[in-house]
C-alpha positions as CSV (number, residue, x, y, z in Angstrom):
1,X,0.0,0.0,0.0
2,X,1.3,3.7,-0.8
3,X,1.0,6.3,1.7
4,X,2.0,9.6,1.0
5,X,2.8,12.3,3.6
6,X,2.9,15.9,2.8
7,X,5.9,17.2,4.4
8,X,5.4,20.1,7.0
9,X,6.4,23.1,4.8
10,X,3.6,21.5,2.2
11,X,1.0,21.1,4.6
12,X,-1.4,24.1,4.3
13,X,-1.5,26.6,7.0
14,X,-4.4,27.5,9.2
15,X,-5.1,31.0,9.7
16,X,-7.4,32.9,11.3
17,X,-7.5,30.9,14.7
18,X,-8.0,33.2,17.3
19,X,-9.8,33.0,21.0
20,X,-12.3,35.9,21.5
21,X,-10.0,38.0,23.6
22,X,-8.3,39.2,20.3
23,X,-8.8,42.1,18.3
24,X,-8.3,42.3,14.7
25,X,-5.0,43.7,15.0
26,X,-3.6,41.0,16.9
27,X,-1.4,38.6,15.1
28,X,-3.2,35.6,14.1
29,X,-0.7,32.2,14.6
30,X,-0.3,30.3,12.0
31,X,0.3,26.2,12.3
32,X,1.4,23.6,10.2
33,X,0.6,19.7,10.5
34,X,1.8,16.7,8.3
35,X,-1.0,15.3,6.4
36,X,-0.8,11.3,5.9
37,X,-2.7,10.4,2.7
38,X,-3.6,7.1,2.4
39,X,-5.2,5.0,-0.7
40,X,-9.1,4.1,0.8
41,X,-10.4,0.7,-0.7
42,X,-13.4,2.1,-2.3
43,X,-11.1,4.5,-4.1
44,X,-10.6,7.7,-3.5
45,X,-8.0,8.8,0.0
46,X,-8.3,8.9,3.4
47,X,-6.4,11.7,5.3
48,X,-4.9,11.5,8.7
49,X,-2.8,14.5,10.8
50,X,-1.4,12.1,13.7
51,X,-0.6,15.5,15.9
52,X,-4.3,15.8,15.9
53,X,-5.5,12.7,17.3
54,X,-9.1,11.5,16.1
55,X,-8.9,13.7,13.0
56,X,-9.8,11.9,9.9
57,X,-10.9,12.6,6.7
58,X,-11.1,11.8,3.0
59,X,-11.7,12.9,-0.7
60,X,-12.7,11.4,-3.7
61,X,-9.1,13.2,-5.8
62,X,-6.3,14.1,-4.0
63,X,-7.0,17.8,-4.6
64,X,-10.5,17.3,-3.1
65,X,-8.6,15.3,0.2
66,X,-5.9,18.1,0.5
67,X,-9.3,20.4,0.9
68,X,-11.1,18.4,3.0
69,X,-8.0,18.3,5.1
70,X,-7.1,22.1,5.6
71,X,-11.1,22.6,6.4
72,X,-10.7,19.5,9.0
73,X,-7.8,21.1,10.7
74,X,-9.0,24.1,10.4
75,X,-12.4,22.8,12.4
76,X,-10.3,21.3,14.9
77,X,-8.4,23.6,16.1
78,X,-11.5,26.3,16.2
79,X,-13.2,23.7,18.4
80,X,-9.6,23.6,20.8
81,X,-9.7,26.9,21.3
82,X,-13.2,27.4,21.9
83,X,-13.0,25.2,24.8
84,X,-9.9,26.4,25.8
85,X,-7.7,23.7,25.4
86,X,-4.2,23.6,23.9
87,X,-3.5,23.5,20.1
88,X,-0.8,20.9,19.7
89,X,2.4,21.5,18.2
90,X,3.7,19.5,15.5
91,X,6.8,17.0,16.6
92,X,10.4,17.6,14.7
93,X,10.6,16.3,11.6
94,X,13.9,14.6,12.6
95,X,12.0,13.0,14.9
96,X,9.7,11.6,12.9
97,X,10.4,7.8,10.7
98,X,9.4,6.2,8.0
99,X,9.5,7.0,4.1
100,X,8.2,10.0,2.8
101,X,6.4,11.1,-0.6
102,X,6.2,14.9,-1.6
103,X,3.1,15.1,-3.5
């Protein structure tokens, strides 16, 4: 099975995640996350972000997961920050194993 893995300087970056104390002229942190995209069986790909646990979704092209993906993250951490919990920080990429496929 091929898995591909958008490295961390491909992965898109969520903007515009901010908790209701700030004002527009705040700066607005930015985040990047690998995104593991995986064949599904019934065609199509099924997208995983392992620093955001539970988060899963999928796409019928790869340019439809890569969407579906940056809107997921972009959910998630909305939803972290609404309840006040931490947004994770993505691990080193030295730290990190395996083979990797810029796509």
């Amino acid at each position: 099975m091929l898995t591909a893995i958008d490295e961390l300087h491909q992965c898109p970056t969520v903007r515009g995640v901010r908790n209701s104390a700030s004002r527009e002229s705040d700066h607005v942190p930015q985040y990047q996350y690998t995104a593991v995209f995986e064949p599904a069986p019934e065609g199509g790909f099924i997208v995983t972000v392992p620093a955001l646990p539970g988060l899963v979704t999928e796409g019928d092209t790869i340019e439809e997961a890569r969407a579906m993906v940056k809107d997921a993250i972009r959910g998630y951490l909305e939803s972290l920050v609404e309840h006040g919990e931490e947004i994770p920080i993505e691990p080193s990429r030295r730290a990190s194993s395996g083979s990797r496929l810029n796509i």
